[in-house]
C-alpha positions in Angstrom: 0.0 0.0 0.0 1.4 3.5 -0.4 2.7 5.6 1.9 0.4 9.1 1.7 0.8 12.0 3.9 -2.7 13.5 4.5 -3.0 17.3 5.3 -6.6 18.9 5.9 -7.4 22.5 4.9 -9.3 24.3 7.9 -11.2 26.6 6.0 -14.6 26.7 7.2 -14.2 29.7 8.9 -12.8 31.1 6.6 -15.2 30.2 4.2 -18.0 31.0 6.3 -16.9 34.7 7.0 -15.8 35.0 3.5 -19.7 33.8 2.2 -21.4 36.5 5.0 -19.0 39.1 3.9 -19.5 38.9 -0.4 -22.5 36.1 -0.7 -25.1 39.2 -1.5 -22.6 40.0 -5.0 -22.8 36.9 -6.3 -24.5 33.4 -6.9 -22.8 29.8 -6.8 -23.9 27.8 -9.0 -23.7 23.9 -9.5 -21.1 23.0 -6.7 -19.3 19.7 -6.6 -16.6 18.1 -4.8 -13.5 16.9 -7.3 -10.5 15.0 -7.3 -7.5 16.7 -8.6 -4.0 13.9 -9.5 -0.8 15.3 -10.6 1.8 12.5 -11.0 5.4 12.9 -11.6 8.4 10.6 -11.9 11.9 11.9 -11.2 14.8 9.7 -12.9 18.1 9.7 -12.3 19.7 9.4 -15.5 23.0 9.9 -15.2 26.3 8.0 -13.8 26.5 8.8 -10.7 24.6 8.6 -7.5 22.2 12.0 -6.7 22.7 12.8 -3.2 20.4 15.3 -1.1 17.9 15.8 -3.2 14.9 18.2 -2.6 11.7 18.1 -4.2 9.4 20.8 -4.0 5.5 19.7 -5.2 2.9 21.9 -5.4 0.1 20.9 -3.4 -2.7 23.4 -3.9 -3.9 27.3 -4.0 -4.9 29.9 -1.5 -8.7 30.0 -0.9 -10.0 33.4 -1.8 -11.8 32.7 -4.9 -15.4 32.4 -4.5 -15.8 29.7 -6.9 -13.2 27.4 -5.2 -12.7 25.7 -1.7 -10.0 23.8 -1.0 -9.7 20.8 1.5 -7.7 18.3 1.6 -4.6 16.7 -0.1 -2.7 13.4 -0.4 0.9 13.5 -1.1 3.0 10.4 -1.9 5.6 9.7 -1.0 5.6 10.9 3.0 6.5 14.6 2.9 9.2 16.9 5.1 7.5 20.4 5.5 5.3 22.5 4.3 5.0 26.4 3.0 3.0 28.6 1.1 4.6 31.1 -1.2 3.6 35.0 -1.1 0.7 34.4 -4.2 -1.3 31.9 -2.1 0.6 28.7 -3.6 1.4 25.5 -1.0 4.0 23.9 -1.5 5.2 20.1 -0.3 8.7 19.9 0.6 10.2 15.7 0.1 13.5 15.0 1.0 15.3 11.8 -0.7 19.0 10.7 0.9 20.5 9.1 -2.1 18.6 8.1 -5.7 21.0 5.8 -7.4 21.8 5.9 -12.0 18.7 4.3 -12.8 16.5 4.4 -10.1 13.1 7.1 -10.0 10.8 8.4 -7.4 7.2 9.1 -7.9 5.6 11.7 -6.5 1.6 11.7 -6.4 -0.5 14.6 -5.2 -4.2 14.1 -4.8 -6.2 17.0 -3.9 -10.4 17.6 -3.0 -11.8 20.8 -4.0 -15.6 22.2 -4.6 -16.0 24.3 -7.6 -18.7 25.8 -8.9 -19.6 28.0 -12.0 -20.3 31.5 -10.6 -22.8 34.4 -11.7 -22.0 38.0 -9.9 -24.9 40.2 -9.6 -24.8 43.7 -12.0 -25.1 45.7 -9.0 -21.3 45.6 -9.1 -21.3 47.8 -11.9 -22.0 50.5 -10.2 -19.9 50.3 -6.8 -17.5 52.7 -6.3 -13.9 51.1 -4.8 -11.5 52.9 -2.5 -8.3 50.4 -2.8 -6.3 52.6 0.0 -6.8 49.9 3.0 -6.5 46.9 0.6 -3.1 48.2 -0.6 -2.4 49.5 3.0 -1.3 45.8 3.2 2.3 45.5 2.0 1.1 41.8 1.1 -1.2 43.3 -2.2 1.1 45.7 -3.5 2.1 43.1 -6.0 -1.6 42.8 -7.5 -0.7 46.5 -9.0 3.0 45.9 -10.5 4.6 44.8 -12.9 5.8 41.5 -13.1 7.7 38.8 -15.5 4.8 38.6 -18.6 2.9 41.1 -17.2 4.6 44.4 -18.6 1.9 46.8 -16.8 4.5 49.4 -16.8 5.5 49.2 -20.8 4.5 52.9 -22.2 2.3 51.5 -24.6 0.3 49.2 -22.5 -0.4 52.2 -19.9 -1.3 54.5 -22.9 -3.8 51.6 -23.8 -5.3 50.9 -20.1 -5.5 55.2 -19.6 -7.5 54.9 -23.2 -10.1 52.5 -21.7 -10.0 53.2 -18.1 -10.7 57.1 -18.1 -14.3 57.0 -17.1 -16.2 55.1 -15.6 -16.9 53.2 -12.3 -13.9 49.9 -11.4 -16.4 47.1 -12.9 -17.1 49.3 -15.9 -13.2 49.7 -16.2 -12.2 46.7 -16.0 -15.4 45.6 -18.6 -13.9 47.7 -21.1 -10.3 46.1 -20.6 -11.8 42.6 -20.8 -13.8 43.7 -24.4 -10.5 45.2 -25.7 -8.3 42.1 -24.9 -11.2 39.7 -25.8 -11.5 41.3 -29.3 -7.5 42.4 -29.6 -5.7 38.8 -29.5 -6.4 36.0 -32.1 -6.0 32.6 -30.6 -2.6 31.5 -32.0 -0.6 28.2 -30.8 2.3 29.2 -33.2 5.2 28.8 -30.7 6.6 32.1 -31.8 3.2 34.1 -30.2 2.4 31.2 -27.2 2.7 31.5 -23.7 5.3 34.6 -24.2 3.0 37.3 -22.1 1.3 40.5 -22.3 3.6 42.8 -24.0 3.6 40.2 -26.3 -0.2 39.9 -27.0 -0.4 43.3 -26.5 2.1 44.0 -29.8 1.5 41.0 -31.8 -2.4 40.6 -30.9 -1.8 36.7 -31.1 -1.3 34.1 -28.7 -2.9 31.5 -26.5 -5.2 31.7 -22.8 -1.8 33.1 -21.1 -1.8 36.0 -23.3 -5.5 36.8 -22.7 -5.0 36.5 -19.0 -1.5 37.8 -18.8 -2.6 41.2 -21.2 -6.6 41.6 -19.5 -4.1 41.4 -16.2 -0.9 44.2 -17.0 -4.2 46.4 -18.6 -5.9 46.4 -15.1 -2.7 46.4 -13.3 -1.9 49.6 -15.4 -4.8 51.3 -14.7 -4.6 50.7 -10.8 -6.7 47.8 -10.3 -5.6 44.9 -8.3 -5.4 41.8 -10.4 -3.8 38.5 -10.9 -3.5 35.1 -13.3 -5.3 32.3 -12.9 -3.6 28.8 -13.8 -5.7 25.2 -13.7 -7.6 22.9 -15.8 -10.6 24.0 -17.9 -13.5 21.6 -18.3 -15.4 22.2 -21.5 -16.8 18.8 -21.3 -18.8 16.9 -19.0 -16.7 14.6 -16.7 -18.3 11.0 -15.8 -18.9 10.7 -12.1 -16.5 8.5 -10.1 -13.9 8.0 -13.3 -10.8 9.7 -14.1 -10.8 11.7 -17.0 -7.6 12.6 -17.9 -7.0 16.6 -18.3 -3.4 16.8 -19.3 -4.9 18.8 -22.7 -7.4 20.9 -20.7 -4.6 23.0 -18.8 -6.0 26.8 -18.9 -5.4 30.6 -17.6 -7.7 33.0 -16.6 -7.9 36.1 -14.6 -9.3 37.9 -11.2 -9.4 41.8 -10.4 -10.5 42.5 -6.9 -13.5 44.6 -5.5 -13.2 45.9 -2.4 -16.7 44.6 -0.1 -17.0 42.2 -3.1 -13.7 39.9 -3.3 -12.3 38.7 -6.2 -13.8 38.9 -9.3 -13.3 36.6 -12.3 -13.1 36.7 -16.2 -12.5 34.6 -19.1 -11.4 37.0 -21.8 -9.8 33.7 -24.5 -13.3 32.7 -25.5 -14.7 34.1 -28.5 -18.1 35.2 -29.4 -19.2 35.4 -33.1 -22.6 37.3 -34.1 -23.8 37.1 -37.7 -20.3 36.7 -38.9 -19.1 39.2 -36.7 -16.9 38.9 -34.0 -17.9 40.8 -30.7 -17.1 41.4 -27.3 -18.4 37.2 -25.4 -20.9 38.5 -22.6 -21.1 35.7 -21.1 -17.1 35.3 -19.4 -17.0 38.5 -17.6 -17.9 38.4 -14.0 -19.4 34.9 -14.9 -18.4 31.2 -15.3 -20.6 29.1 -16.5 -21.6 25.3 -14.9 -21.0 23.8 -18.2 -17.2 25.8 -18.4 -15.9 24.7 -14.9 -12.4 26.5 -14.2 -10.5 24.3 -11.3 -7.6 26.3 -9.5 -4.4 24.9 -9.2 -2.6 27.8 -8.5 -1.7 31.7 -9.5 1.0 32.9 -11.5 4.1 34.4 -9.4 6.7 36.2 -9.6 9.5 35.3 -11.2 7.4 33.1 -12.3 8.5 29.3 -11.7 10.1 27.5 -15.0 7.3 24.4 -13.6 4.9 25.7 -11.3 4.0 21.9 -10.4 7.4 20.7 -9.0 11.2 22.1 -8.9 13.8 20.0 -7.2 17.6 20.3 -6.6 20.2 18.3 -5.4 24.1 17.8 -4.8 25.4 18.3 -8.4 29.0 16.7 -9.4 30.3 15.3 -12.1 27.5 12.3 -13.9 24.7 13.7 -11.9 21.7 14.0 -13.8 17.8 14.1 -13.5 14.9 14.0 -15.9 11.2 14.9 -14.8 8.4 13.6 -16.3 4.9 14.4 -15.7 2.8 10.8 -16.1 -0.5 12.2 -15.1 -3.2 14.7 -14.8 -6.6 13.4 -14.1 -9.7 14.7 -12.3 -12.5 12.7 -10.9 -15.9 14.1 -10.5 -17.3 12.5 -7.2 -21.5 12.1 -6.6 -23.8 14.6 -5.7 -24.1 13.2 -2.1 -20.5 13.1 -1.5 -19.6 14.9 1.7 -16.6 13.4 2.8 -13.0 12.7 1.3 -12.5 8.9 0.4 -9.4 8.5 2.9 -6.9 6.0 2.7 -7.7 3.3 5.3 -5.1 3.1 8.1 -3.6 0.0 8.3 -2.4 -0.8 11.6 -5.1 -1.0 14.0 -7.2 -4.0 13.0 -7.7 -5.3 16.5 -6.5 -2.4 18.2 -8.1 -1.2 21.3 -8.2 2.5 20.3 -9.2 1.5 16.6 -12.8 3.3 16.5 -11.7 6.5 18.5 -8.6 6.8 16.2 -11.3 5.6 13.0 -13.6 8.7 14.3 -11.1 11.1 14.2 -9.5 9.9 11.4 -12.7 10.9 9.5 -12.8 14.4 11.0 -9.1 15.2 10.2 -8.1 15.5 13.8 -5.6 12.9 13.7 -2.9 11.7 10.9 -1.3 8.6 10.4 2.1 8.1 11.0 4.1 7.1 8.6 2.1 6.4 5.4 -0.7 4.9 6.0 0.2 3.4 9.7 -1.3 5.3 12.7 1.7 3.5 14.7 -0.7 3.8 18.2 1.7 2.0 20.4 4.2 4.8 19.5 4.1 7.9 22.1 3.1 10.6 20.7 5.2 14.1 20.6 4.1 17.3 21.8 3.9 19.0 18.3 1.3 15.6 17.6 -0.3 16.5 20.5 -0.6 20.0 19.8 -2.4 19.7 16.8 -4.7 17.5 17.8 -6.2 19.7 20.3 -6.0 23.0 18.6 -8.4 21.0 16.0 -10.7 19.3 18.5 -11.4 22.6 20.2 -12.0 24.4 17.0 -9.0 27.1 16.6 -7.2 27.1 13.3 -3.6 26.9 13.2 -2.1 30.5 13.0 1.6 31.7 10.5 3.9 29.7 12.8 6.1 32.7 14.0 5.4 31.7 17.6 9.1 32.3 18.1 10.3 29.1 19.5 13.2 28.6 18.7 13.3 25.1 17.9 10.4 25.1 16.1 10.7 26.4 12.0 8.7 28.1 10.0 8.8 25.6 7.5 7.6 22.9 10.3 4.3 21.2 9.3 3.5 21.4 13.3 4.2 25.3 13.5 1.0 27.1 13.2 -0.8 24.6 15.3 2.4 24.7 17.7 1.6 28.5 18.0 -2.1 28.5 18.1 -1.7 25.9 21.6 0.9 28.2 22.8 -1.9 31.3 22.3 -4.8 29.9 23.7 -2.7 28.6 26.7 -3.2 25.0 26.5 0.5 23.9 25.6 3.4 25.9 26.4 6.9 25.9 25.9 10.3 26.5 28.4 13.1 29.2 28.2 12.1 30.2 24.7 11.6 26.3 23.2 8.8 24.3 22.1 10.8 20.7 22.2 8.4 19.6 19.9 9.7 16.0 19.4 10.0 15.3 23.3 6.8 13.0 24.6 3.9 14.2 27.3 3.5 12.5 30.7 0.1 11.2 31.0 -0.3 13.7 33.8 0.8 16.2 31.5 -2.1 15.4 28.9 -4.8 15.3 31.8 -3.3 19.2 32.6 -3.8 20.0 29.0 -7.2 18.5 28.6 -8.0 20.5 32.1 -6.6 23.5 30.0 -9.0 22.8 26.8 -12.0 23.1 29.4 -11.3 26.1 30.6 -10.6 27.2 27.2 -14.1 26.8 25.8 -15.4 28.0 29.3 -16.3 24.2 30.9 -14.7 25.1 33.7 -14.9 21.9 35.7 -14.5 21.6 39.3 -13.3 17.8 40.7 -15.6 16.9 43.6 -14.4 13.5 44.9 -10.6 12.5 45.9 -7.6 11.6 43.6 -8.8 7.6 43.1 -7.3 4.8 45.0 -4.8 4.2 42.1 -1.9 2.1 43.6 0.7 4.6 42.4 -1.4 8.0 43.1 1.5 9.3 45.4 3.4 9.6 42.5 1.5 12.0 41.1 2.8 15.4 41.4 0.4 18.2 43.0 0.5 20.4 40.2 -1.3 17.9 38.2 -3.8 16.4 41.2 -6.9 18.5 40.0 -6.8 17.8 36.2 -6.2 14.5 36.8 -8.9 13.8 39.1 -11.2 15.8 36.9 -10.1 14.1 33.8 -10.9 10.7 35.9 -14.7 11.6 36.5 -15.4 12.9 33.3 -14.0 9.6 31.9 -11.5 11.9 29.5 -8.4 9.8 31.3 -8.9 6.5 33.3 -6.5 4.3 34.8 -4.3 1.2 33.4 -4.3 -2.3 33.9 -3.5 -3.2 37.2 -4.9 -0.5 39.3 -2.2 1.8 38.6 -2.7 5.6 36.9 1.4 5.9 35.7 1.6 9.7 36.0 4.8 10.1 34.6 4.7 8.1 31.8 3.9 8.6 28.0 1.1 8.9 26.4 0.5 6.7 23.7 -1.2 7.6 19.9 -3.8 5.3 21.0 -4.3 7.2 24.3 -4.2 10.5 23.1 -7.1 9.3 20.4 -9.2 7.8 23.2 -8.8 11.2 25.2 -9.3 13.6 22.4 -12.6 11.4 21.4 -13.3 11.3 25.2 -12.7 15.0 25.4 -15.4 15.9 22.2 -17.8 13.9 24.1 -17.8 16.3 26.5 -18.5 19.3 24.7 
């Protein structure tokens, strides 16, 4: 069975504040749930060994496009660290010791979005935008500068966008921009006019989706308007439910411009519309996608932008080092209407276990990971960064940047933001400036972080009965008495075999599932 590293998008606030703040601009339309595949192979083809190598995958997009929300993701083989690049990109870092002349790795990222075709209301037309807090935020000044393809500050391309942008309200702006580019550029797949940017489009008035998207983008950028490129997979077609169509022809760009109290906004300025011979401005791609035209999001265009987007990788280079990639799939499967939640990858280790339902449980609610692949290990003690994140997800917070400051801890550290968000609310805390985030917890230490989580959510709970008659209770220390004894009655944390509660030592993966699912119970 392979080895998958599962990672689960907490979004739901997100998403929830993000539908209250815009849902009155805009309707959804035809949601469903899809699985995204990228496959890749990595060969070594030279002479020589290939020492330290480091892969880089990219495992999904930010989640600020109305039209998309991202969960979860798969990644094969078991990944190092995560991080998320300044345009919303996440990328998987995997680390391989040695690959030997000859030998390959696969990598094999599976993601779960819902996409929808989306239809904004033409109210927008005529808001009136004050960008000054949006670009208050050092973060967005790049949605109004130029950039590699996107020649917003070329003379003639800010003649053009002053030409089209001098009246008018930001939607009505930005309409005009999207009928010049939709009308300027003839769709071209000559290699001397593809996928060489806006300047490009701009002069030549050929070229393919990126020179729509790039050109529509440097126009908007040019005339002040926040805006970026879209990359992912168009589907023109109907894809079959549960099968995997393959999409390795359907790749596609697009672009956003953002309204302030509306979010961001998209078009589709590469599809032409023909009248009565005539070619005019298509109606139907601005501030609109259609459910029979879904666009899926893999990611938007940075800067520099990335010679693969998908995966980068380096390694040791000497003398008969060499590595070929090769991308040997890009499928997407459409899953039912009554799909709610991700088909997981069955843990394989706790057949017969006694914690197997609590860890089954939370498995399914993306509290808890498996190990190593996909073996939940539960006789292993678990670490206080494991730890961590399982309570910062059972008592609802999301996991914050991961600059909590500890100095053991990186940034890059797939345990950091939940690491920080325990530290915040108080539950977990670290000594002297470190987290040790690879050290075990006590079982009295878990009952005083479970006593924590209580308070936390405002269950203050009060023991009312004696520490129990556990043969070892004197070994208990007195600044855990109360949380254990509380954790005791509320049936959180029992004792072990043998009359005995074994204060001091560590709690297992199986434990800590049984006292997180004991925990929930309780709320």
């Amino acid at each position: 069975m392979k080895a998958y590293k599962k990672i689960t998008f907490f979004v739901i606030i997100f998403i929830l504040i993000f539908s209250y703040a815009y849902a009155d601009s805009y309707n959804l339309l035809d949601e469903r749930y899809f699985l995204v595949r990228n496959s890749y192979e990595i060969i070594n083809d030279g002479i020589n060994d290939v020492h330290k190598l480091n892969i880089r995958v990219l495992a999904g997009s930010g989640g600020d496009s109305a039209y998309q929300k991202n969960y979860d993701f798969d990644i094969y083989p078991f990944l190092s660290s995560l991080f998320t690049d300044d345009w919303g990109n996440t990328y998987a870092t995997i680390n391989v010791e040695t690959l030997k002349p000859g030998q390959k790795i696969k990598v094999v990222v599976e993601r779960e979005i819902l996409n929808g075709g989306i239809s904004f209301d033409k109210s927008i037309y005529g808001l009136k935008a004050d960008y000054s807090e949006f670009l208050r935020d050092p973060f967005n000044s790049k949605y109004v500068l130029h950039a590699e393809k996107i020649e917003s500050n070329n003379p003639g391309i800010r003649a053009k966008a002053l030409e089209l942008a001098s009246t008018g309200t930001v939607v009505e702006k930005a309409k005009k921009i999207y009928d010049f580019v939709n009308l300027h550029i003839k769709y071209d797949t000559d290699p001397r006019f593809a996928n060489k940017g806006a300047l490009s489009g701009f002069i030549t008035g050929r070229g393919v989706c990126d020179e729509y998207a790039t050109l529509f983008t440097a126009l908007c950028r040019a005339a002040g308007i926040p805006s970026r490129v879209v990359e992912g997979y168009w589907l023109e077609d109907k894809v079959k439910e549960n099968q995997w169509t393959d999409v390795s022809d359907k790749r596609h760009a697009w672009s956003e411009f953002y309204l302030p109290d509306v979010g961001w906004i998209p078009v589709e300025p590469t599809f032409m519309y023909t009248y009565n011979g005539k070619r005019i401005p298509n109606e139907n791609y601005f501030a609109n996608i259609g459910v029979e035209d879904k666009h899926l999001i893999t990611s938007y265009m940075s800067n520099p932008i990335k010679n693969d987007v998908d995966v980068q990788y380096s390694y040791y280079e000497s003398e008969g080092t060499s590595l070929k990639l090769i991308s040997t799939e890009e499928s997407v499967k459409l899953l039912p209407k009554e799909y709610k939640n991700l088909i997981k990858t069955p843990i394989s280790d706790i057949e017969g276990n006694w914690a197997k339902s609590y860890i089954e449980k939370l498995y399914d609610m993306g509290i808890v990971l498996p190990k190593e692949g996909s073996m939940y290990k539960p006789g292993e003690n678990i670490t206080r960064a494991e730890f961590a994140a399982y309570i910062v997800k059972a008592v609802g917070l999301k996991q914050t940047g991961g600059n909590g400051g500890y100095k053991d801890v990186a940034l890059n550290n797939p345990y950091a933001g939940y690491i920080e968000a325990a530290s915040k609310a108080g539950l977990i805390q670290g000594y002297n400036g470190y987290f040790y985030p690879q050290d075990h917890i006590t079982r009295q230490d878990a009952a005083v972080i479970m006593k924590r989580a209580f308070d936390f959510l405002g269950k203050d709970k009060k023991s009312i009965s004696s520490v129990p008659n556990f043969i070892d209770k004197d070994k208990i220390s007195q600044y855990a008495l109360e949380a254990v004894k509380i954790m005791y009655e509320l049936d959180v944390m029992k004792g072990k075999p043998g009359n005995i509660y074994d204060p001091k030592g560590f709690t297992t993966r199986g434990e800590a599932a049984k006292i997180i699912w004991a925990f929930m119970e309780q709320l």
